[in-house]
N, C-alpha and C positions, 0 to 999 in steps of 0.2 A: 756471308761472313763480314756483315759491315764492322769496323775498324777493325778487322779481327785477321793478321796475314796468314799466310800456310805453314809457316812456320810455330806459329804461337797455337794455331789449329793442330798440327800433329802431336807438340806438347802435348799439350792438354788429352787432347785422345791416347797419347801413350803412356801417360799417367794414369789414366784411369785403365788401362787395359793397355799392358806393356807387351802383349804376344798379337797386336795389333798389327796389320797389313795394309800401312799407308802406302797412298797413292795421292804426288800434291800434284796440283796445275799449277803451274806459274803463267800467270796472264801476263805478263810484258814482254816478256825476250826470249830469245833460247841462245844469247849471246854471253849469260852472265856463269858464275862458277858457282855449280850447284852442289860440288863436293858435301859442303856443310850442311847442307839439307839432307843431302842421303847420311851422312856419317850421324846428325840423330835420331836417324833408325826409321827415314820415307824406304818402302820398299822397291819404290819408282819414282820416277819424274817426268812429267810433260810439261811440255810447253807449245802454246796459242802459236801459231792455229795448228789444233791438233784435226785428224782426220777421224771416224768410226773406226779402220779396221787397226789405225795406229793404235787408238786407246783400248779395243778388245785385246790385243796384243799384251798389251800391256800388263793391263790387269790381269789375263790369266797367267802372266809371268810372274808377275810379285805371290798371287794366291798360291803355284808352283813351289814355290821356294821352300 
C-alpha cells in the first residue's frame, strides 16, 4: 500500500462495501491510541511484531462478530 495508510485503506474498502471485516496492522507501535481506528468501523487491530497464532486469533474473532 505505498503512500496508502491503514486508515485511508479501510476507508476506501468500507465504502465500497460497508458490511466489510477489517482487520488493520499497524506497522510502528502498539504504544499509540487506536480507539479512532476501531470507532471507523476496523473489526481488529494488530500491531508489529505480530505472531501466527496471535493473527489466526484474530481474524477468526472479527469474522465471529
Amino acid at each position: 500500500m505505498s503512500g496508502m495508510g491503514g486508515h485511508k485503506c479501510l476507508q476506501k474498502l468500507l465504502k465500497l462495501s460497508p458490511e466489510i471485516k477489517g482487520v488493520v496492522l499497524n506497522g510502528y507501535s502498539s504504544d499509540g491510541d487506536f480507539s479512532e481506528t476501531l470507532s471507523w468501523g476496523a473489526a481488529a487491530l494488530l500491531s508489529n511484531p505480530i505472531n501466527k497464532n496471535e493473527m489466526v486469533k484474530t481474524v477468526r474473532m472479527a469474522l465471529d462478530v
